[in-house]
Backbone as a printed PyTorch tensor [residue, N CA C, xyz], in Angstrom:
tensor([[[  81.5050,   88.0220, -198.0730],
         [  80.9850,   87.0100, -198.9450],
         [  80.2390,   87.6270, -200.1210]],

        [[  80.1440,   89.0580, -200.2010],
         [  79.4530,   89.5170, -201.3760],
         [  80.2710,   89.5260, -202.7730]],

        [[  81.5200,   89.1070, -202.4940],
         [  82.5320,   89.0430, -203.7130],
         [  81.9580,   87.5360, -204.3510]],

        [[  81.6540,   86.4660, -203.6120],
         [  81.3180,   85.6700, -204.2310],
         [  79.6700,   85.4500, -205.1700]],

        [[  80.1970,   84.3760, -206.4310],
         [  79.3000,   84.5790, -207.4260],
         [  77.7600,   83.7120, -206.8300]],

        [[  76.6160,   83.4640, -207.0840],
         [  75.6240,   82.5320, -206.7680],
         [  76.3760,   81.0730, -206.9740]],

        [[  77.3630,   81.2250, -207.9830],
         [  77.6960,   79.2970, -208.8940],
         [  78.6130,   79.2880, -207.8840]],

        [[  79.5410,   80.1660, -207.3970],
         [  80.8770,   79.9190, -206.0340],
         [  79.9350,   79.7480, -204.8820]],

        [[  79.1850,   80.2700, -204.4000],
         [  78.7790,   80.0440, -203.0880],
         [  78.0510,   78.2650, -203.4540]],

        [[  77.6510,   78.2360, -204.1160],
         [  76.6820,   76.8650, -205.0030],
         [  78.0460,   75.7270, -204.1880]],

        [[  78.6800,   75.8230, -205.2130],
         [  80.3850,   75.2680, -204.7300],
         [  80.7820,   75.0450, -203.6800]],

        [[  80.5910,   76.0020, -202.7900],
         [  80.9410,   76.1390, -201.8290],
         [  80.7220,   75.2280, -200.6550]],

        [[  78.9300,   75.4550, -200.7340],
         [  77.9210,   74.5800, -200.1530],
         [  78.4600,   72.8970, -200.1530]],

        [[  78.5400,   72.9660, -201.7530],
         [  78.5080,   71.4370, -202.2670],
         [  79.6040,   70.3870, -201.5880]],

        [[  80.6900,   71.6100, -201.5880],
         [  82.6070,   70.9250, -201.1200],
         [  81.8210,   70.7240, -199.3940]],

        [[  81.6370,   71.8000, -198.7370],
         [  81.1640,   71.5620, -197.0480],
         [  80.3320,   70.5340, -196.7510]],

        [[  79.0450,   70.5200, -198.1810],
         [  78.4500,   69.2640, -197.1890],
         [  79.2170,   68.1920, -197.5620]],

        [[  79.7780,   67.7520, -198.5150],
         [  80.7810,   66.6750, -199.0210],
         [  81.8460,   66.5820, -198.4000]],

        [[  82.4920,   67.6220, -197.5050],
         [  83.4550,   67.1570, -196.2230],
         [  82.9720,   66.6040, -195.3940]],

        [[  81.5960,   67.2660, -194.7930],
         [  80.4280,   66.4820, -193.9110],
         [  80.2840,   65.4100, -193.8480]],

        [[  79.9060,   64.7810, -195.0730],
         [  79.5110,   63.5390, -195.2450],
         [  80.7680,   62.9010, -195.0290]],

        [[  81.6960,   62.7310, -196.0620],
         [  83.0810,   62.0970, -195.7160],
         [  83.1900,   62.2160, -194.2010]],

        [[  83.1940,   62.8460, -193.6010],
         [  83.6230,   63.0540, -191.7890],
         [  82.7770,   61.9900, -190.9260]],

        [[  81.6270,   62.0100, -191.5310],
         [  80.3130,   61.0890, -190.7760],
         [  80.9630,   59.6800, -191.1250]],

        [[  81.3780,   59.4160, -192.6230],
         [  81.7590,   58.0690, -192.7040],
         [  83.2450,   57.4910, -192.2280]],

        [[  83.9580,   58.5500, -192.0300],
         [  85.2150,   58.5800, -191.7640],
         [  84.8710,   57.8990, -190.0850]],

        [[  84.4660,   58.6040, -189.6180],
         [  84.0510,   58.3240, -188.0120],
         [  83.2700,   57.1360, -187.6040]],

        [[  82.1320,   57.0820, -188.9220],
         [  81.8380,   55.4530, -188.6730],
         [  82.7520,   54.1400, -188.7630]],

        [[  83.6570,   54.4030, -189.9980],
         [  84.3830,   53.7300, -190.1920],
         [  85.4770,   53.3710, -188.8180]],

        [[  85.8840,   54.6840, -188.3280],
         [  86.8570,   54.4950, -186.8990],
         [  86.7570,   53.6320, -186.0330]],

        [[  85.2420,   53.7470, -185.5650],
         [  84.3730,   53.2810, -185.0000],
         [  84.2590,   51.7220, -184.8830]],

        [[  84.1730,   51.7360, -186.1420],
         [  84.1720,   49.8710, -186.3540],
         [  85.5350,   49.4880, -186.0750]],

        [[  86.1900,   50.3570, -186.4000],
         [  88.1730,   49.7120, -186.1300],
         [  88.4940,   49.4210, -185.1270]],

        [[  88.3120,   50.3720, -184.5820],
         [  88.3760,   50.1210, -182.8930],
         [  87.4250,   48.9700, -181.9340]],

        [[  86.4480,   49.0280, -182.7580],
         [  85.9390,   47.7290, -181.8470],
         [  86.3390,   46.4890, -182.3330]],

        [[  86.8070,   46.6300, -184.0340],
         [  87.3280,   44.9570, -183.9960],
         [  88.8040,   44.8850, -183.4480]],

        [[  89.9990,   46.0090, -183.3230],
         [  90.7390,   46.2800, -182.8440],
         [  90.6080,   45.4780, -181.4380]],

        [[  89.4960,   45.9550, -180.5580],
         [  89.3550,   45.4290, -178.7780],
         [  89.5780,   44.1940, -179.2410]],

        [[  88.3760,   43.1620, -180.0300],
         [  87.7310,   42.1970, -179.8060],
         [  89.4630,   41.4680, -180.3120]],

        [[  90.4050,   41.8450, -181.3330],
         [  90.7100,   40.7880, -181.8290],
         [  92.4090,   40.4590, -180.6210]],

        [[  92.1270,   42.0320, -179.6500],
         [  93.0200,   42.2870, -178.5250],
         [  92.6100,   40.8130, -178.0490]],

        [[  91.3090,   41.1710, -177.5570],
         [  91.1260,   39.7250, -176.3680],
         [  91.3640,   38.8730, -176.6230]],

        [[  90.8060,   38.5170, -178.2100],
         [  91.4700,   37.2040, -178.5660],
         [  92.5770,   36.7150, -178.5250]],

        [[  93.6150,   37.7470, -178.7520],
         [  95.3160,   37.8460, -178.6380],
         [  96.0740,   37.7630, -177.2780]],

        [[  95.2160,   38.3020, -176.1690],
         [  95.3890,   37.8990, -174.5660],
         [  95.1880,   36.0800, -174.5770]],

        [[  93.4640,   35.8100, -174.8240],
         [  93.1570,   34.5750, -174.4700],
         [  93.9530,   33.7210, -174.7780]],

        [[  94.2240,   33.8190, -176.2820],
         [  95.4950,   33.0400, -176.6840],
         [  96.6880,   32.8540, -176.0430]],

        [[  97.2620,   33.9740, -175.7600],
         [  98.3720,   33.8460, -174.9290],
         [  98.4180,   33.0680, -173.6060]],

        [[  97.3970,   33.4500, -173.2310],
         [  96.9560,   32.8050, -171.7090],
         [  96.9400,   31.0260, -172.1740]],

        [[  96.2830,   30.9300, -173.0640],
         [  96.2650,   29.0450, -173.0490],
         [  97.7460,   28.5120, -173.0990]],

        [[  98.4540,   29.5550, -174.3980],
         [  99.5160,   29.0990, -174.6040],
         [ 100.1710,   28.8160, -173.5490]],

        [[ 100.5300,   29.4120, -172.7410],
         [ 101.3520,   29.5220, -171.2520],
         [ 100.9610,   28.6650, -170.6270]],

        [[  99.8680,   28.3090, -170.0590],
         [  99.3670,   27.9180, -169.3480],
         [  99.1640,   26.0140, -170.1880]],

        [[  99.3580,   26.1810, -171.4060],
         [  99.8090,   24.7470, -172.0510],
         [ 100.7920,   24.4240, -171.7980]],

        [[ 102.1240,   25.0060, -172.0070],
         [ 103.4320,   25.4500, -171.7990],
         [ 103.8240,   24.5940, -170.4690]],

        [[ 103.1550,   25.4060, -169.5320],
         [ 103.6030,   25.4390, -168.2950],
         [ 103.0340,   24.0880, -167.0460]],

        [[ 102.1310,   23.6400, -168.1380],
         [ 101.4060,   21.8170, -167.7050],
         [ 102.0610,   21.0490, -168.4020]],

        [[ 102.8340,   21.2170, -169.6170],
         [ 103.5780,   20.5850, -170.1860],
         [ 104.7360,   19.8970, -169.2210]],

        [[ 105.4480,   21.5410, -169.0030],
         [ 106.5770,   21.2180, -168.3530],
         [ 106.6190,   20.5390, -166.6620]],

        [[ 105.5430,   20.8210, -166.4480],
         [ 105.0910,   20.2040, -165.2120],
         [ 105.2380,   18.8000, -165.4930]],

        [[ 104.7790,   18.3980, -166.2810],
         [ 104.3050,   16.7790, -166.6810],
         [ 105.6330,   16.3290, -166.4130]],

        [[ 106.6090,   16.7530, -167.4100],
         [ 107.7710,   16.3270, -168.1690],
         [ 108.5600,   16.2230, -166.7730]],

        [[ 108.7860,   17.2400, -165.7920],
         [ 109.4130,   17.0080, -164.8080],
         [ 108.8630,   16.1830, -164.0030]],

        [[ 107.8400,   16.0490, -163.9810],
         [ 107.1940,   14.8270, -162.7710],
         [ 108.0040,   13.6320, -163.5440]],

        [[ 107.4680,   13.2600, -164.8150],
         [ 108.3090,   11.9900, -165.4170],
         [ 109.8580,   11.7110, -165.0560]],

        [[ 110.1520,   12.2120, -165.4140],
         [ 111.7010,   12.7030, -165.5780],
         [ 112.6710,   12.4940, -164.1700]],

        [[ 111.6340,   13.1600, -162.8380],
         [ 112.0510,   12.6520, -161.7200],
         [ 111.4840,   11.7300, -160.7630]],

        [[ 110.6120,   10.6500, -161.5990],
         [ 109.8210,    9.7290, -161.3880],
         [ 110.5390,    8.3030, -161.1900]]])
């Protein structure tokens, strides 16, 4: 590192902590993805679950009528 000038090592510093930082926000950012990622999962299960389960009282109904 003695090849480098005081203004390159300066540089140097500046680019590392500025990957740093980017990395910290990069990871916060992940962070949040993934949890609205879970939350909007469950929602996408629950949904499914009513649907079916609407579905499937529907067709219940319809056949009780039907062979009524």
């Amino acid at each position: 590192m003695s090849d480098l000038s005081a203004k390159e090592l300066g540089r140097l510093l500046e680019k590392v902590e500025s990957t740093e930082r980017m990395m910290h926000e990069m990871s916060d950012r992940m962070s949040r993805l993934e949890a609205q990622l879970n939350t909007h999962r469950g929602l996408g299960i629950g949904i499914l679950i009513a649907i079916t389960t609407i579905t499937a009282s529907g067709a219940s109904m319809i056949t009780k009528w039907l062979n009524a």
